[in-house]
VEXDOKOL-6019 format. One record per residue (C-alpha): x, y, z; residue in one letter. Coordinates in pm, whole numbers, plus 50000, padded with zeros to 5 digits. Example, Ala and Ser with C-alpha at 12.3 -4.5 7.8 and 13.67 -1.06 7.14 Angstrom:
BEGIN
512304955050780A
513674989450714S
This chain:
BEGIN
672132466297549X
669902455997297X
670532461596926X
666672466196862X
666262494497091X
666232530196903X
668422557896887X
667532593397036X
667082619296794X
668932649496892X
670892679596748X
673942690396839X
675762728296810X
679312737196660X
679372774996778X
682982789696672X
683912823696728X
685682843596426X
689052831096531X
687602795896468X
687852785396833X
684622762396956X
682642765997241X
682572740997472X
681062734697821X
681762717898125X
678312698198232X
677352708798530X
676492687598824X
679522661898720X
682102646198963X
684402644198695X
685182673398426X
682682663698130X
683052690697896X
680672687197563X
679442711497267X
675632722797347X
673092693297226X
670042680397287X
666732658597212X
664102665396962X
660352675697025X
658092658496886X
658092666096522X
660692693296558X
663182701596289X
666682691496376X
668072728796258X
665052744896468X
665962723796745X
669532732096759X
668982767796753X
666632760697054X
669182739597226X
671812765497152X
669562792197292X
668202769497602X
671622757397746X
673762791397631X
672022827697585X
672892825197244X
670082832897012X
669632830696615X
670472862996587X
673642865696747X
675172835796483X
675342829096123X
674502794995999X
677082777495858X
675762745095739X
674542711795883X
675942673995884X
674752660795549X
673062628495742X
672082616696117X
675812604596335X
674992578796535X
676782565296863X
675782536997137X
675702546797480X
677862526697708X
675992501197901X
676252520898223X
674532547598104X
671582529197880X
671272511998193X
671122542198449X
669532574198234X
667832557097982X
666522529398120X
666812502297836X
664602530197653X
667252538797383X
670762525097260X
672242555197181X
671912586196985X
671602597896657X
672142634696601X
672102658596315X
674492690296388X
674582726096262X
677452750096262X
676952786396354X
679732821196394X
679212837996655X
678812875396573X
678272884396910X
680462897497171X
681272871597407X
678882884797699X
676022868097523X
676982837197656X
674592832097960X
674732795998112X
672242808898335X
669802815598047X
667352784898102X
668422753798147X
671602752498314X
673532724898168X
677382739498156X
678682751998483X
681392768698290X
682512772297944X
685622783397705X
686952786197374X
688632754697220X
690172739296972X
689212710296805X
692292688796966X
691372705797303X
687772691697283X
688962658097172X
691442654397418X
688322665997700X
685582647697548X
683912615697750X
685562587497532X
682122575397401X
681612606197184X
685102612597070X
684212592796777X
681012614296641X
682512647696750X
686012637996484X
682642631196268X
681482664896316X
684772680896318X
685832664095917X
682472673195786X
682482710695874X
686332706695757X
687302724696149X
């Protein structure tokens, strides 16, 4: 993988309920249990915060005004795909991604959560805790998501 190819500007989601569990989801379409938190690219000139409330909103039911906004990662996280997957998905087009992520409380009952909403990306979902997620997490991304995890102090 070359070093000169970009990253992919996404934004990712923290959603925690008021016990200060996170949401997490299990990709569907996988072989293998891929469980992630709810992320996703940029439009063109979208703003990171706007597009993870779209993401959020896109891939779970949840919309702005079922959370409270937390706060955001001070600066972009970056991390490199592994080769199989620049190779496959990407096609040489990017080396990774770099993603800014927002915490939000959900303040909804549970039943918001629709996977079903638009995009299905999760073909199920729970409540976790930070070691749970680590522990499920593809190994690539365990590194930005204990990122994530320090900076909103979870």
């Amino acid at each position: 993988m070359s070093a000169d190819l970009p990253y992919r500007p996404c934004a990712g989601v923290v959603l925690t309920n008021a016990e200060g569990r996170i949401f997490a989801g299990q990709r569907a379409g996988m072989d293998t249990p891929a469980w992630q938190m709810p992320q996703g690219g940029l439009d063109e000139g979208e703003d990171p915060v706007d597009a993870a409330y779209r993401e959020l909103e896109e891939e779970t039911g949840v919309g702005r005004d079922h959370v409270t906004f937390i706060g955001k990662t001070a600066d972009w996280l970056t991390y490199d795909f592994p080769p199989e997957l620049a190779l496959g998905r990407w096609k040489d087009k990017y080396r990774g991604q770099k993603q800014m992520w927002v915490h939000v409380r959900l303040d909804a009952p549970d039943s918001v959560i629709n996977l079903n909403h638009k995009d299905v990306e999760f073909s199920d979902w729970r409540w976790m805790t930070k070691r749970d997620i680590l522990t499920v997490i593809v190994p690539f991304k365990r590194g930005i998501y204990k990122a994530v995890f320090k900076e909103f102090a979870l």
